[in-house]
Backbone bond lengths (Angstrom), bond angles and torsions (degrees), N, CA, C in turn:
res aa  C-N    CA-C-N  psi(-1)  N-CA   C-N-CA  omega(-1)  CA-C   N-CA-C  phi
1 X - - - 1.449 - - 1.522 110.40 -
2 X 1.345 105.60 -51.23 1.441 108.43 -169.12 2.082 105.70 -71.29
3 X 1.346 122.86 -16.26 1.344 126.14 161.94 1.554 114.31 -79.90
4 X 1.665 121.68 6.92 1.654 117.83 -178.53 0.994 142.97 -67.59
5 X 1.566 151.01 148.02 1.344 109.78 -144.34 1.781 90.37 -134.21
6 X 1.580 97.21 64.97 1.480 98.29 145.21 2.118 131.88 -80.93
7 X 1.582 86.28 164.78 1.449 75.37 -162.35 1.976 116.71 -65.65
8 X 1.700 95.77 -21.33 1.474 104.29 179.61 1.520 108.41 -142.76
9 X 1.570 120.17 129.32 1.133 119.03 158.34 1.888 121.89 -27.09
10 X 1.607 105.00 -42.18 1.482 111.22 -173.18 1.131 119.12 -91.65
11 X 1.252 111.10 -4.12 2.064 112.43 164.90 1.669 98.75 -93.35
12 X 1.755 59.29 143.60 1.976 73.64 160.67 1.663 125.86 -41.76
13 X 1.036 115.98 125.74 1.100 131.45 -173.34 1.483 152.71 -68.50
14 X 0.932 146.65 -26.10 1.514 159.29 -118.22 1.620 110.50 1.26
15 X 1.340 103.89 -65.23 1.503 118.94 -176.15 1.626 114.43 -51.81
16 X 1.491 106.51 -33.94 1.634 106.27 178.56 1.791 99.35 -82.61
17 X 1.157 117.57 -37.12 1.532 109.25 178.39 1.338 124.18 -59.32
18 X 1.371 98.46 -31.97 1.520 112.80 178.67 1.989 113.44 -82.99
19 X 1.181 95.58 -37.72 1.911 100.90 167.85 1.538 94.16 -65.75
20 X 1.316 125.49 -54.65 1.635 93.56 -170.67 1.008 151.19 -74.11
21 X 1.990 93.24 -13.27 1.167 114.06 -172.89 1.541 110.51 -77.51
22 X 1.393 102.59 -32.13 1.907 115.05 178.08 1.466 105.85 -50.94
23 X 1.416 112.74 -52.56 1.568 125.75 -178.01 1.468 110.14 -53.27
24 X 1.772 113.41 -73.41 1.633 98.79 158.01 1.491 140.94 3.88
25 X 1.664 89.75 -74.41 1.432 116.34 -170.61 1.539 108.59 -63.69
26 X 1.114 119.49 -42.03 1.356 143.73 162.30 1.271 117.87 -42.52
27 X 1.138 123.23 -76.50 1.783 135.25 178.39 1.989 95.45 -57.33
28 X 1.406 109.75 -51.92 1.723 86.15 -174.68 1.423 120.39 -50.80
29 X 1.801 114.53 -47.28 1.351 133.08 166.33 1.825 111.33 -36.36
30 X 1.461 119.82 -44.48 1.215 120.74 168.97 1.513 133.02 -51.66
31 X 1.762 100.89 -35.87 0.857 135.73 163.21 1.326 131.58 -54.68
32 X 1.537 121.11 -60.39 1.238 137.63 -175.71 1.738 103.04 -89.07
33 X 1.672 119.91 5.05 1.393 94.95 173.06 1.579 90.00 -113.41
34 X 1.781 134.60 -6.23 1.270 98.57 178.83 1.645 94.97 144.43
35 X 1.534 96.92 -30.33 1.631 100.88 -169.32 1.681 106.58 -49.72
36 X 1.504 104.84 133.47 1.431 102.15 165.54 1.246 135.64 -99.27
37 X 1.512 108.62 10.97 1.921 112.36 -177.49 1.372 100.91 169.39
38 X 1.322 91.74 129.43 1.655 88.95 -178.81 1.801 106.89 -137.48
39 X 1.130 101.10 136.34 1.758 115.13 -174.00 1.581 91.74 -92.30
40 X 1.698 102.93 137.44 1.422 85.39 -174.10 2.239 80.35 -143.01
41 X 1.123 122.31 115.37 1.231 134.29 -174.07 1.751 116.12 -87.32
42 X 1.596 84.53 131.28 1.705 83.85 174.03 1.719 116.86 -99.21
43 X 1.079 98.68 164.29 1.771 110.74 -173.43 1.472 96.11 -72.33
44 X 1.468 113.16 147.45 1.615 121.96 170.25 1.173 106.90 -73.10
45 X 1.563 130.12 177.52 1.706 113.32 -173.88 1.962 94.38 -75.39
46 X 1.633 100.30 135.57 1.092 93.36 136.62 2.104 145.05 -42.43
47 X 1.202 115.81 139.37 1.772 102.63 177.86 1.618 101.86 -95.81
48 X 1.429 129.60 -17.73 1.034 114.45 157.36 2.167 125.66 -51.84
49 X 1.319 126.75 121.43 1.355 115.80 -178.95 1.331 116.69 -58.63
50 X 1.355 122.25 -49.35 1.506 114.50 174.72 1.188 140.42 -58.14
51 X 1.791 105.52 -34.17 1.552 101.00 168.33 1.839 116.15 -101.14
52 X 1.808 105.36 13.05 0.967 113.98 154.27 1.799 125.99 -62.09
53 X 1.448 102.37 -64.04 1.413 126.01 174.88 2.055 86.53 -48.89
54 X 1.077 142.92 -85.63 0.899 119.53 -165.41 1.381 140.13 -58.90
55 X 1.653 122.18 -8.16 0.685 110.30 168.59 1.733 117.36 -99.02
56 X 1.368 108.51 15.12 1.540 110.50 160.71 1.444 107.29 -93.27
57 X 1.398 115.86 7.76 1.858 108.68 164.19 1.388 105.20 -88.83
58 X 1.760 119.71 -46.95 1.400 120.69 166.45 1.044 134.81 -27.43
59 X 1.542 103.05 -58.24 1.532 117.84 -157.98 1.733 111.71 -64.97
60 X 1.520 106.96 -44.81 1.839 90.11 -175.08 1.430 99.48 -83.72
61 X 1.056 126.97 -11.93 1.772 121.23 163.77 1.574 115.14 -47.67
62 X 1.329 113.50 -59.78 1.742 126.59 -173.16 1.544 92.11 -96.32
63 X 1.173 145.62 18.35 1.196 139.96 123.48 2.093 131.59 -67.22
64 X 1.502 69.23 -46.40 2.154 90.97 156.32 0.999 121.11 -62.98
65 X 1.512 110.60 -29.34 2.157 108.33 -167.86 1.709 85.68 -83.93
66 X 1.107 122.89 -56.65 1.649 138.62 -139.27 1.904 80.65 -68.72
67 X 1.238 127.86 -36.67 1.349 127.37 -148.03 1.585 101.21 -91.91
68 X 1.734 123.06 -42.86 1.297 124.47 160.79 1.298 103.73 -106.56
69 X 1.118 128.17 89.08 1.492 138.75 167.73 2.009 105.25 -125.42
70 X 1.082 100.26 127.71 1.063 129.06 -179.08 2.188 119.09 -39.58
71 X 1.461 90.92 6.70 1.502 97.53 -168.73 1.280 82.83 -150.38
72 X 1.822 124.61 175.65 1.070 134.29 159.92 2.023 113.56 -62.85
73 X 1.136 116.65 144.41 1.294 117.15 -160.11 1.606 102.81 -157.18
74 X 1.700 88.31 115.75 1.856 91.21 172.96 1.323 118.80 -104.60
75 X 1.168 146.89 122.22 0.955 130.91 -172.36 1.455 103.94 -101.11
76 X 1.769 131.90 143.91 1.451 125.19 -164.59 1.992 84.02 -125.12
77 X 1.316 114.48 143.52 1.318 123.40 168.16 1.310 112.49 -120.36
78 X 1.625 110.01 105.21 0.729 123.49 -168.15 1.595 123.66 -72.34
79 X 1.400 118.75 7.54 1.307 141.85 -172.59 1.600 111.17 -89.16
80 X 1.427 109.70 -16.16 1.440 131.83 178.27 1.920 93.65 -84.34
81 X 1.035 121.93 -65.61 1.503 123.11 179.75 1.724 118.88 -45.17
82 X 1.331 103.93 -42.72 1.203 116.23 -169.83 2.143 113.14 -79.89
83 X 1.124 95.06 -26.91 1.395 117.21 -174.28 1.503 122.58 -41.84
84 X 1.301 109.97 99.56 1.645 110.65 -162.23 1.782 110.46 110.26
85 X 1.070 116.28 -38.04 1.829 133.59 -172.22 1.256 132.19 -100.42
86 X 1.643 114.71 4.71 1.171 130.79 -159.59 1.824 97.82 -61.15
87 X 1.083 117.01 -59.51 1.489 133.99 -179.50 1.717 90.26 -38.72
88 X 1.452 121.93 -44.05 1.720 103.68 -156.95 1.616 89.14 -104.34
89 X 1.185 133.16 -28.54 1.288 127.88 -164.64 1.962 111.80 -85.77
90 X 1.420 111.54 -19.50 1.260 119.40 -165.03 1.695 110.76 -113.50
91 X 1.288 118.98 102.49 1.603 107.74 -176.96 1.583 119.83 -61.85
92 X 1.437 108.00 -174.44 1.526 115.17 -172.70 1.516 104.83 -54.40
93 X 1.263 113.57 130.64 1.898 118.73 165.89 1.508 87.98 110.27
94 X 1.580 138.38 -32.52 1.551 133.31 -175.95 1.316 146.29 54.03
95 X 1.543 77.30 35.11 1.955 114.81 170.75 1.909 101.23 -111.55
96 X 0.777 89.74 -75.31 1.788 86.51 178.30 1.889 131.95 -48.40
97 X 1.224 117.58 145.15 1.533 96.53 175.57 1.360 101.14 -113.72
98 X 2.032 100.74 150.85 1.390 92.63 173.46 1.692 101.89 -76.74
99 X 1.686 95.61 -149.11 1.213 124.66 -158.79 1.746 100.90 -66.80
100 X 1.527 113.50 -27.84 1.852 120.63 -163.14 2.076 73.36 -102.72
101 X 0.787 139.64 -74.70 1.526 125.93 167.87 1.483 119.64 -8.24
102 X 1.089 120.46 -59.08 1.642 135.96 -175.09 1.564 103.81 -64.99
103 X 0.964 112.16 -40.23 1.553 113.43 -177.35 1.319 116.56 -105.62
104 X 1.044 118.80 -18.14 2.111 113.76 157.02 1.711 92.95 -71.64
105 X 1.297 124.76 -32.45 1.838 100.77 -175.09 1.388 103.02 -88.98
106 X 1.258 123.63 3.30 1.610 123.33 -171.17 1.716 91.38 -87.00
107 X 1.206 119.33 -62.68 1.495 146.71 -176.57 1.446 89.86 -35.82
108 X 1.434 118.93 -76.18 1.406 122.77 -146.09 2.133 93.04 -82.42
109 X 1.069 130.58 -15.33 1.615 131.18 147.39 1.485 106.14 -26.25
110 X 1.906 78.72 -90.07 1.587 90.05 -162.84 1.348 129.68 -61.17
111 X 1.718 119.55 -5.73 1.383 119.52 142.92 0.662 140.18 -17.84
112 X 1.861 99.62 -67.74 1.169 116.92 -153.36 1.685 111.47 -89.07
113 X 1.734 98.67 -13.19 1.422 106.72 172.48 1.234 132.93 -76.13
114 X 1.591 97.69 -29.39 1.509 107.90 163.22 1.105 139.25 -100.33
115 X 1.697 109.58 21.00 1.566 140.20 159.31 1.337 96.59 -90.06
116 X 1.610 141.30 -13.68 1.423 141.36 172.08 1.120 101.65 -88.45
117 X 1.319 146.70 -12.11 1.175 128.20 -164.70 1.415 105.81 -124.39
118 X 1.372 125.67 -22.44 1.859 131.66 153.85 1.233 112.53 -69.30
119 X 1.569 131.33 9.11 1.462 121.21 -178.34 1.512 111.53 -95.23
C-alpha cells in the first residue's frame, strides 16, 4: 500500500480503501473465530516524503478500524517509541529499523500487550 501509485496521498484512494477494507475484513474474521484482543501496530513515520505523506493518510484510517473493530483493539504508535531516535532506530532509506529500532518496537508491543492483559 504504502509503495501505491496514486496520484496524492490526500485523494481518495484505491490502495487506502482497499488496505482498510482487508483490515475490516480481517478484525471481523478475528472476531467470528473467537479472537479476544488484538494489538494491531502502526509504522513510525517513514523518512522517505512520499511514502511518508502516505502513510499519514493510513495511519488515522487503521487507527479508525483498530478503534471500532468488532473485538477489543489496541492500537500501539509506534512514532511515540521512535521519537527523538529516528537517525539510530531507522536504517539507510528510513523505512526499515535497525537492530536498537527492533527492540524500542518490541518494548513498546509488549507494553502494550501487557496493558491487555491487566485490563
Amino acid at each position: 500500500m504504502l509503495w501505491g501509485d496514486c496520484e496524492s496521498a490526500a485523494e481518495p484512494c484505491p490502495w487506502l480503501a482497499d488496505a482498510i477494507a482487508a483490515l475490516g475484513s480481517l478484525l471481523q474474521s478475528f472476531a467470528t473465530d473467537g479472537v479476544e484482543r488484538v494489538v494491531l501496530v502502526g509504522y513510525p513515520d517513514p523518512q522517505d516524503p512520499t511514502v511518508h505523506a502516505r502513510m499519514e493518510a493510513l495511519r488515522p484510517l487503521l487507527e479508525g478500524a483498530c478503534s471500532s473493530a468488532p473485538l477489543p483493539c489496541t492500537w500501539v504508535d509506534l512514532r511515540v517509541a521512535f521519537a527523538g531516535h529516528y537517525d539510530e532506530f531507522l536504517s539507510v532509506g528510513g523505512l526499515n529499523p535497525t537492530s536498537a529500532g527492533a527492540k524500542a518496537s518490541a518494548s513498546a508491543i509488549w507494553q502494550a500487550m501487557n496493558d491487555c492483559v491487566t485490563r
